[in-house]
mmCIF file as gemmi writes it, N, C-alpha and C atoms, coordinates in Angstrom:
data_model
loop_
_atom_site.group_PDB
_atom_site.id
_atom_site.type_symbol
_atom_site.label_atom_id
_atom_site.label_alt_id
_atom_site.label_comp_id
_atom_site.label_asym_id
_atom_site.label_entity_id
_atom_site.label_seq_id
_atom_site.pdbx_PDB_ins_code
_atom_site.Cartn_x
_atom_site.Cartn_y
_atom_site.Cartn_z
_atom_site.occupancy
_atom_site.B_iso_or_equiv
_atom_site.pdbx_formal_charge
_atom_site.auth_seq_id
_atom_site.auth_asym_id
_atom_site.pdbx_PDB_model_num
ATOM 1 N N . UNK Axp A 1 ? 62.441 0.441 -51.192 1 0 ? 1 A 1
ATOM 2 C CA . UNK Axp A 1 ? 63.341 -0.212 -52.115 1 0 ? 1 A 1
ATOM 3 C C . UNK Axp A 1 ? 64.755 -0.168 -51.551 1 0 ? 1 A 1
ATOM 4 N N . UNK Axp A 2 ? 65.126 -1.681 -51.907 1 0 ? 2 A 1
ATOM 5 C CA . UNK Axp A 2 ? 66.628 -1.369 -51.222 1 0 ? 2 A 1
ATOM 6 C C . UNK Axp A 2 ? 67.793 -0.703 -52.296 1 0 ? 2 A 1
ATOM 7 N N . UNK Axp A 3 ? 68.854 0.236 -51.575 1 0 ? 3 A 1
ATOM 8 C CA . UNK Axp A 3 ? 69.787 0.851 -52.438 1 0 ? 3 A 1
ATOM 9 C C . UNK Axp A 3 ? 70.527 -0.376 -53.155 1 0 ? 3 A 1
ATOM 10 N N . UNK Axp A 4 ? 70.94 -1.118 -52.607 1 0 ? 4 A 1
ATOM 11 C CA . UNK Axp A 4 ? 71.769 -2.261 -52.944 1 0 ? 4 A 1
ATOM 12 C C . UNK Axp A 4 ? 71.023 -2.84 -54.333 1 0 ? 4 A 1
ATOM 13 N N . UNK Axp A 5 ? 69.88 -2.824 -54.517 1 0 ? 5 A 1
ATOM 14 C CA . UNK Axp A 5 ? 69.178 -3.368 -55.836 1 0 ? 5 A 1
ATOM 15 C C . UNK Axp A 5 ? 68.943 -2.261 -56.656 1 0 ? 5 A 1
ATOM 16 N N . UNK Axp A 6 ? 69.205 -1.199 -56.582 1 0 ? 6 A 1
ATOM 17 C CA . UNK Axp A 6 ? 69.37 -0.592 -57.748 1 0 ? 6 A 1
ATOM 18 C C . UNK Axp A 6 ? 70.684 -0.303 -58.661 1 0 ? 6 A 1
ATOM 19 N N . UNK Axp A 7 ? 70.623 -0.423 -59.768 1 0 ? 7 A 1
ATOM 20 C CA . UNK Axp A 7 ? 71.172 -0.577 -60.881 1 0 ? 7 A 1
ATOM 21 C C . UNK Axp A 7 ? 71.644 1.186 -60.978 1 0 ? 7 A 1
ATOM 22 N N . UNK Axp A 8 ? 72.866 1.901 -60.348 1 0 ? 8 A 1
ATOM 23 C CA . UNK Axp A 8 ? 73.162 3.389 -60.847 1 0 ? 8 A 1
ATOM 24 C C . UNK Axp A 8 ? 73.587 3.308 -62.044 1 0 ? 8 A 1
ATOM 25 N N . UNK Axp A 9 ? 74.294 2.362 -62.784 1 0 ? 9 A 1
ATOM 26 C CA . UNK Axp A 9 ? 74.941 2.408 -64.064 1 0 ? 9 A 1
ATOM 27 C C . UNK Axp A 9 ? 73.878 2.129 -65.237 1 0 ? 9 A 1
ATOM 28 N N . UNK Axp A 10 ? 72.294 2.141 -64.821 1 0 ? 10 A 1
ATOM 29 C CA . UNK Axp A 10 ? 71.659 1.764 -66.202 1 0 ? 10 A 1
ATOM 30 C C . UNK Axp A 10 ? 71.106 3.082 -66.603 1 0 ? 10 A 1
ATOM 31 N N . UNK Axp A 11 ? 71.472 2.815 -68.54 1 0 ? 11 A 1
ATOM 32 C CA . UNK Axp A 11 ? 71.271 3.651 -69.32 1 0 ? 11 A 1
ATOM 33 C C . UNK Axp A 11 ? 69.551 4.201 -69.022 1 0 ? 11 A 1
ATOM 34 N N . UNK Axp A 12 ? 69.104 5.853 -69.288 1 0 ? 12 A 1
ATOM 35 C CA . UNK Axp A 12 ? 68.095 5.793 -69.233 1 0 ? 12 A 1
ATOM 36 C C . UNK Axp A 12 ? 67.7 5.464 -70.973 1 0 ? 12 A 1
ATOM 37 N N . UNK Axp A 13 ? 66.239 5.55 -70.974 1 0 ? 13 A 1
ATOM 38 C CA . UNK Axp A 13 ? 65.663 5.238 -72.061 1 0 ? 13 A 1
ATOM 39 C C . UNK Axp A 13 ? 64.974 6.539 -72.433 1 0 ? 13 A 1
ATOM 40 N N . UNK Axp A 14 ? 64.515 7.1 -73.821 1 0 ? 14 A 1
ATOM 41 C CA . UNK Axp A 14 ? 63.745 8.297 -73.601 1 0 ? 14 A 1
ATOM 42 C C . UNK Axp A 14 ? 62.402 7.222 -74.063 1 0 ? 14 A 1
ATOM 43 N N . UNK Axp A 15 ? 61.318 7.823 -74.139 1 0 ? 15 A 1
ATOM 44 C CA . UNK Axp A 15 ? 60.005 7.118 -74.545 1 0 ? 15 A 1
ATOM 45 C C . UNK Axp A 15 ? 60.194 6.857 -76.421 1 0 ? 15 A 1
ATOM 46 N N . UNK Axp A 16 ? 60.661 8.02 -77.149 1 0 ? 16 A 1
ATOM 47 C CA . UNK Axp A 16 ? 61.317 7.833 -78.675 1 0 ? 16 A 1
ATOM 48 C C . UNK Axp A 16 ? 62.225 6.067 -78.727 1 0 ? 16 A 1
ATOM 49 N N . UNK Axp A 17 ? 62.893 6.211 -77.776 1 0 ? 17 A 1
ATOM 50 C CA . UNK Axp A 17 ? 63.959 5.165 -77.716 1 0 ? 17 A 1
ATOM 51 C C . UNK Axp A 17 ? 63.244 3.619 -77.661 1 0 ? 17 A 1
ATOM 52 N N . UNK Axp A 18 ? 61.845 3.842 -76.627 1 0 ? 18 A 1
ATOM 53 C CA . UNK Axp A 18 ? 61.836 2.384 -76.116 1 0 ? 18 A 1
ATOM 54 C C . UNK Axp A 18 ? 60.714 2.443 -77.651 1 0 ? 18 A 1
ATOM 55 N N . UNK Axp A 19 ? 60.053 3.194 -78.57 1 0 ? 19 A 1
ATOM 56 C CA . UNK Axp A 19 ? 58.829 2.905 -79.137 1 0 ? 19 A 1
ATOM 57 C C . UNK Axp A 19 ? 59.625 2.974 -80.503 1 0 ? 19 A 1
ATOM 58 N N . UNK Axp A 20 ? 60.85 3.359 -80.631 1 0 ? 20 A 1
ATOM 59 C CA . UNK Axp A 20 ? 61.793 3.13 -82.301 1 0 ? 20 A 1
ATOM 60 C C . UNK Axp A 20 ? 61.171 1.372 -82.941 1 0 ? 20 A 1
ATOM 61 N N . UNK Axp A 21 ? 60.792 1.768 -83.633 1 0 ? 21 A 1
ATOM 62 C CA . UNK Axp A 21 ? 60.521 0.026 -84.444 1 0 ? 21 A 1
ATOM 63 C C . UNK Axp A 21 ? 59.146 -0.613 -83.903 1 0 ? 21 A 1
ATOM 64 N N . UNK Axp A 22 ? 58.54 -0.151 -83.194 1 0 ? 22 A 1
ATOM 65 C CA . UNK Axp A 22 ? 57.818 -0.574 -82.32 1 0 ? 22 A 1
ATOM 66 C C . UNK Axp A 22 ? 56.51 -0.343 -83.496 1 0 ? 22 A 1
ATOM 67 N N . UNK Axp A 23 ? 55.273 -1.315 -82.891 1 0 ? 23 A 1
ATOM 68 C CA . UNK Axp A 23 ? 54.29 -1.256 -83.926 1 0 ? 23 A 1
ATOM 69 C C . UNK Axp A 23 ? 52.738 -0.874 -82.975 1 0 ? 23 A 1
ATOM 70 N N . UNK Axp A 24 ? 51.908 0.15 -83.412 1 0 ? 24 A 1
ATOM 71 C CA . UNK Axp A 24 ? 50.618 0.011 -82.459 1 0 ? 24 A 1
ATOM 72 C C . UNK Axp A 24 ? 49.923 0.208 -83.631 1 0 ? 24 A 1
ATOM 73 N N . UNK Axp A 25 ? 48.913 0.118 -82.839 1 0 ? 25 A 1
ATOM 74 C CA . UNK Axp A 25 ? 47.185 0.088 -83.365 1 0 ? 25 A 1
ATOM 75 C C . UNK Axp A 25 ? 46.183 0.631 -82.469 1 0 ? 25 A 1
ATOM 76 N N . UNK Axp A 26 ? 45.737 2.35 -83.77 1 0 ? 26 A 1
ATOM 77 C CA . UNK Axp A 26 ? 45.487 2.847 -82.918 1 0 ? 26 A 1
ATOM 78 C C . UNK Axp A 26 ? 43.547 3.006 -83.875 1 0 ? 26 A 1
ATOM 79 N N . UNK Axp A 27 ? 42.581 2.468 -82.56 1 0 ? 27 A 1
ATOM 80 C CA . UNK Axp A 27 ? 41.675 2.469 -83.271 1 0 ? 27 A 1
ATOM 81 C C . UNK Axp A 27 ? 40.563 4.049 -83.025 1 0 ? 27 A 1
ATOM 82 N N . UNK Axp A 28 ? 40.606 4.831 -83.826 1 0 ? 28 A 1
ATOM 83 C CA . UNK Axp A 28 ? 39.67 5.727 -83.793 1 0 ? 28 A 1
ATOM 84 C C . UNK Axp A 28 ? 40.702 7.311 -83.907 1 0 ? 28 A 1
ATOM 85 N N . UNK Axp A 29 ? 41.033 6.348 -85.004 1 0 ? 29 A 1
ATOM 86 C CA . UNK Axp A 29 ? 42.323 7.99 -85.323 1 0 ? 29 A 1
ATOM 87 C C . UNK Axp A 29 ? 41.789 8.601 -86.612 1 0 ? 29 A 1
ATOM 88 N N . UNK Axp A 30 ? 40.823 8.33 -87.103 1 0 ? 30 A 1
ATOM 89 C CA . UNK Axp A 30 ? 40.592 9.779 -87.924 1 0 ? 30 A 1
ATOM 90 C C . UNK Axp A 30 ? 40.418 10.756 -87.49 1 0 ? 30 A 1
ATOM 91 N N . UNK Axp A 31 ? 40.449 11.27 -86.03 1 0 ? 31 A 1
ATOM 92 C CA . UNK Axp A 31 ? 39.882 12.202 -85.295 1 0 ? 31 A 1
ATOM 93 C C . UNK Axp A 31 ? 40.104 12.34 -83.867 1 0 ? 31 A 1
ATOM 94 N N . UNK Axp A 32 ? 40.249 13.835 -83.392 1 0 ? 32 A 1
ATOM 95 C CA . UNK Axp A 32 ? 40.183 13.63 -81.809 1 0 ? 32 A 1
ATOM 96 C C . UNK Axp A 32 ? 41.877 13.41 -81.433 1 0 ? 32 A 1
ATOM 97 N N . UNK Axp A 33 ? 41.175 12.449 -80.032 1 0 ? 33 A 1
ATOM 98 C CA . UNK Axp A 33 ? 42.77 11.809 -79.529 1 0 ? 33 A 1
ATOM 99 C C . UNK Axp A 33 ? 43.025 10.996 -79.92 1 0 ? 33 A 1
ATOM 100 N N . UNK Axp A 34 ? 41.932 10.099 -80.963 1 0 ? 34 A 1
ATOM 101 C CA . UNK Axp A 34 ? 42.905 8.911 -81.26 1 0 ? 34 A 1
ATOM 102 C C . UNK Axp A 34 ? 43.842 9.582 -82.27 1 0 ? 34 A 1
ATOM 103 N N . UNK Axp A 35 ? 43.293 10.659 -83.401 1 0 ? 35 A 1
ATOM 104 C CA . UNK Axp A 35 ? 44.133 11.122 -84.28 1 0 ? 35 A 1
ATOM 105 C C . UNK Axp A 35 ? 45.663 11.518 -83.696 1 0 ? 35 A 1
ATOM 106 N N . UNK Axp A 36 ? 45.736 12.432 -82.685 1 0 ? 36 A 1
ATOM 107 C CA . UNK Axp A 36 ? 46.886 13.112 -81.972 1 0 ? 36 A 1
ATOM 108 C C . UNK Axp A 36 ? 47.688 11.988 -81.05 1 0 ? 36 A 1
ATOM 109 N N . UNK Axp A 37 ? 47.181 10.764 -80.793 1 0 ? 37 A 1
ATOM 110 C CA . UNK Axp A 37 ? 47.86 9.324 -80.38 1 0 ? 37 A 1
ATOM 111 C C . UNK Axp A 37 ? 48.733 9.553 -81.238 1 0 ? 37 A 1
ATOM 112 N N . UNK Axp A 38 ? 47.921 8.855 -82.466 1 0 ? 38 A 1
ATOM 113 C CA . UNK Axp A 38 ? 48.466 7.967 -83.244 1 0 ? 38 A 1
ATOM 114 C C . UNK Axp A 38 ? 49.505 8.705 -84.073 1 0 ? 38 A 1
ATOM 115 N N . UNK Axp A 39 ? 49.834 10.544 -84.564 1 0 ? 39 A 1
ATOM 116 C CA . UNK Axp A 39 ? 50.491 11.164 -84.466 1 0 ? 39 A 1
ATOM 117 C C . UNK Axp A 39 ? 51.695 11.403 -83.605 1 0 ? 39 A 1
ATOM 118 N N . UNK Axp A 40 ? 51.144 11.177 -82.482 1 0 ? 40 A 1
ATOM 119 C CA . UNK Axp A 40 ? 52.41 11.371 -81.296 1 0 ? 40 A 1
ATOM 120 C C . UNK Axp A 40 ? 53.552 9.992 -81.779 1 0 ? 40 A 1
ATOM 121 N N . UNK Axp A 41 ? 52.765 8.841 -81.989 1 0 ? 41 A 1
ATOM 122 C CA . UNK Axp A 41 ? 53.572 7.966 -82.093 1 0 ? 41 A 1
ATOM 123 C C . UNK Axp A 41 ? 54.282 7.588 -83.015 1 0 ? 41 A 1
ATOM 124 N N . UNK Axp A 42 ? 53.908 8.288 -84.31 1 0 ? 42 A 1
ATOM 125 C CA . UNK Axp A 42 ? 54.487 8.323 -85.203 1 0 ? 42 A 1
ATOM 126 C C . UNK Axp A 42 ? 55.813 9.284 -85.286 1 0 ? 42 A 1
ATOM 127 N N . UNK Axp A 43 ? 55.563 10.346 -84.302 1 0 ? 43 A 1
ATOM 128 C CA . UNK Axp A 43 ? 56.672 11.157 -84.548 1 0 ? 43 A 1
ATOM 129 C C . UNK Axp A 43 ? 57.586 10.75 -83.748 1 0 ? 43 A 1
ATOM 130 N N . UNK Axp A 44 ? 56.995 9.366 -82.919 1 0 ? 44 A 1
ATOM 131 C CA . UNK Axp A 44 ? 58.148 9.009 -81.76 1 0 ? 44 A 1
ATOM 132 C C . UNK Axp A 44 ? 58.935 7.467 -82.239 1 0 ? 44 A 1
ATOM 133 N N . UNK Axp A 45 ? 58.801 7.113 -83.334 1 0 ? 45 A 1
ATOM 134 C CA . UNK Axp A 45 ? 59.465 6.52 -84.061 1 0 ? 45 A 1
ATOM 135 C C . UNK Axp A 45 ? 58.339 5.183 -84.286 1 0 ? 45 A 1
ATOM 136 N N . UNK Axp A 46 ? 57.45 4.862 -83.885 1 0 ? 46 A 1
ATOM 137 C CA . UNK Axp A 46 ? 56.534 3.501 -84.379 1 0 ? 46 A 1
ATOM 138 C C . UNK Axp A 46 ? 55.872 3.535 -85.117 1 0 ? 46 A 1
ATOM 139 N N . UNK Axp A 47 ? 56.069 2.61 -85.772 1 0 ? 47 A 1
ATOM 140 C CA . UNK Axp A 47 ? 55.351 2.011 -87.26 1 0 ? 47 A 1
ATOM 141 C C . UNK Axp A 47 ? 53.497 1.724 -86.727 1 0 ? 47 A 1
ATOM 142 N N . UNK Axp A 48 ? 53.152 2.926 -87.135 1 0 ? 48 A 1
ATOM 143 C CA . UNK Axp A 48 ? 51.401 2.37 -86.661 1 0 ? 48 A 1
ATOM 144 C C . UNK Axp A 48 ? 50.138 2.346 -87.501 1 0 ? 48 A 1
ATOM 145 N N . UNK Axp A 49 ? 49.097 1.296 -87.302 1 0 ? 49 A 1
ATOM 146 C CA . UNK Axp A 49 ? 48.303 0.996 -88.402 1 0 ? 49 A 1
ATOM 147 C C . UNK Axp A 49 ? 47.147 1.555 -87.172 1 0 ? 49 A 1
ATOM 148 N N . UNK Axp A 50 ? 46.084 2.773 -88.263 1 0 ? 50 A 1
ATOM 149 C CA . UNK Axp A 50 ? 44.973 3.182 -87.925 1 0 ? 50 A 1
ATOM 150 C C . UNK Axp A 50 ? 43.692 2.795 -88.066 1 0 ? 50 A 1
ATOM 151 N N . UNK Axp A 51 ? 43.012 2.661 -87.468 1 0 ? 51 A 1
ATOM 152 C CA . UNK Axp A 51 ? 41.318 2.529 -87.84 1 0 ? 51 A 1
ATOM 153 C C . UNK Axp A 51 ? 40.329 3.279 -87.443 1 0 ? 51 A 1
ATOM 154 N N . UNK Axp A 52 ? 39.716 4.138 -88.301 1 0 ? 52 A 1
ATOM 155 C CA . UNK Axp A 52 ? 38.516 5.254 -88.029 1 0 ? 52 A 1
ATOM 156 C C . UNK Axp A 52 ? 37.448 5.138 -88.875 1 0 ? 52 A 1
ATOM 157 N N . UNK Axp A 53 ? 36.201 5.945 -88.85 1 0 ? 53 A 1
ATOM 158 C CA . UNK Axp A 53 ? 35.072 5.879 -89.673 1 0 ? 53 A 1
ATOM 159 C C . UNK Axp A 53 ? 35.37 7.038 -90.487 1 0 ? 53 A 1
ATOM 160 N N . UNK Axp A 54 ? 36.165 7.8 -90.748 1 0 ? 54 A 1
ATOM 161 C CA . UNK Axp A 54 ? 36.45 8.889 -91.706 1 0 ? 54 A 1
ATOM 162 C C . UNK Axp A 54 ? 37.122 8.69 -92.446 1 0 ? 54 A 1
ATOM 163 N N . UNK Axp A 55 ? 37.489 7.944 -93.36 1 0 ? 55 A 1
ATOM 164 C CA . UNK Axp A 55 ? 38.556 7.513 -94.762 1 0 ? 55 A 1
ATOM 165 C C . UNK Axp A 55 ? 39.297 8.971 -94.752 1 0 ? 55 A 1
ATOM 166 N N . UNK Axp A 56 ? 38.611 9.655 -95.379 1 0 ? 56 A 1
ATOM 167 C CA . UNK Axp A 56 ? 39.307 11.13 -95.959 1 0 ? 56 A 1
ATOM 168 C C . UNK Axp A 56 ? 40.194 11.97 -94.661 1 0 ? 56 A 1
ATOM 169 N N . UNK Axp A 57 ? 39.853 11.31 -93.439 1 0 ? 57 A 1
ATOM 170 C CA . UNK Axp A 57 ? 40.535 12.279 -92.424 1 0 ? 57 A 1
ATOM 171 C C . UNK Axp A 57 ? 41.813 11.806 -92.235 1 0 ? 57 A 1
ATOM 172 N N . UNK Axp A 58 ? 41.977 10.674 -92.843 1 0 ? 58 A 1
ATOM 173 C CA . UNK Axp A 58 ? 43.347 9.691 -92.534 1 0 ? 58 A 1
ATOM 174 C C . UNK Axp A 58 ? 44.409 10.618 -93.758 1 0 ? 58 A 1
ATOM 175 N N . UNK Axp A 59 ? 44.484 11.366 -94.585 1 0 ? 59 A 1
ATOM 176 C CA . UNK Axp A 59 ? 45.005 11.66 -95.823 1 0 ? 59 A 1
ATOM 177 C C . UNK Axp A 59 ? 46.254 12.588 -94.344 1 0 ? 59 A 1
ATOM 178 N N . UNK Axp A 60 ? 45.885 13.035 -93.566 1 0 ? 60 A 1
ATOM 179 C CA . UNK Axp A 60 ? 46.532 13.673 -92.479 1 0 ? 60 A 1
ATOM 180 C C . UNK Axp A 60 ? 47.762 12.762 -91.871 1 0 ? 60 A 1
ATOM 181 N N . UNK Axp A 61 ? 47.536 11.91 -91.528 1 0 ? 61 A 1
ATOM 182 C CA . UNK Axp A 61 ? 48.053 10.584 -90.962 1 0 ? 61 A 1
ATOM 183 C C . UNK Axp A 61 ? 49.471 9.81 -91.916 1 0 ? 61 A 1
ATOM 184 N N . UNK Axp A 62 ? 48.403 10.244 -93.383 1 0 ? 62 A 1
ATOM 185 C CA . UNK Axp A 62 ? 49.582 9.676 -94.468 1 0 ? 62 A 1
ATOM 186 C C . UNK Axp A 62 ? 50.889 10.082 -94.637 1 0 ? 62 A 1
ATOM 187 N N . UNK Axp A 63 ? 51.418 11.471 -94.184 1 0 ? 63 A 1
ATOM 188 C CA . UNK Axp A 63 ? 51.877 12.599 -94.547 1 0 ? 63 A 1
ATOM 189 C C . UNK Axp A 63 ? 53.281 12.063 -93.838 1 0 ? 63 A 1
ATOM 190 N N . UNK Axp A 64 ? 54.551 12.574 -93.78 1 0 ? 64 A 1
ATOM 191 C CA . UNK Axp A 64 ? 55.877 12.22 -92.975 1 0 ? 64 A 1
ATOM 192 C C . UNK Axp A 64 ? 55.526 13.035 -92.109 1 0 ? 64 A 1
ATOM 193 N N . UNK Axp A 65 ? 55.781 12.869 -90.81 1 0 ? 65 A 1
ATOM 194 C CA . UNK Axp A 65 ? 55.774 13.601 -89.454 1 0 ? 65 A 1
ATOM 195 C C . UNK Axp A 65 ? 56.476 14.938 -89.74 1 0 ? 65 A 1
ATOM 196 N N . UNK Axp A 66 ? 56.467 16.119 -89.176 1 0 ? 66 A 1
ATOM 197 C CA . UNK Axp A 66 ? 57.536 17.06 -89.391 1 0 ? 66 A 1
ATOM 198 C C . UNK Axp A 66 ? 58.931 17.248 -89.039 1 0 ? 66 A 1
ATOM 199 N N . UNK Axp A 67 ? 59.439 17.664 -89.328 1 0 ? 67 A 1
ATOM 200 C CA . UNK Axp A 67 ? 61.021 17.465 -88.165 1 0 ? 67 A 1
ATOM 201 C C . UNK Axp A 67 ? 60.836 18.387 -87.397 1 0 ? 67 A 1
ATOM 202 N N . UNK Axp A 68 ? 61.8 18.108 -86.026 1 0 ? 68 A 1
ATOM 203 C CA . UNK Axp A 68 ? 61.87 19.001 -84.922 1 0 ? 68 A 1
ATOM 204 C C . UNK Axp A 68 ? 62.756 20.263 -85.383 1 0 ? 68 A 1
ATOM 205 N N . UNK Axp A 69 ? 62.381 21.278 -84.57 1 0 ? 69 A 1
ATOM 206 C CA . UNK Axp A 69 ? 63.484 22.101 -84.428 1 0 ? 69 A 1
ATOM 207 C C . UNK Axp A 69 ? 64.739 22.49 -84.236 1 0 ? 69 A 1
């Protein structure tokens, strides 16, 4: 890569930053990794709609994320 094409003055992004407002779909989150996905992403600011075969495991999902420390 040439130096000349890189950009030193651009802002970084954190991953929270680029997924704020952002929308996924995460299928197989009553459970597992899709559950802890679709968690992660919620606590990283995106609006996300789930689909699993466990109704009752989603009551987890419903909840406000926790705050950080």
């Amino acid at each position: 890569m040439e130096m000349s094409r890189y950009n030193w003055n651009a802002k970084e992004t954190t991953v929270s930053e680029k997924l704020q407002g952002q929308v996924a779909i995460v299928v197989g989150a009553s459970s597992g990794m899709g559950q802890a996905t679709a968690l992660a992403l919620v606590a990283a600011g995106a609006r996300v709609m789930v689909a699993g075969r466990r109704a009752e495991n989603f009551r987890q999902l419903a909840e406000p994320p926790p705050k950080p420390l």
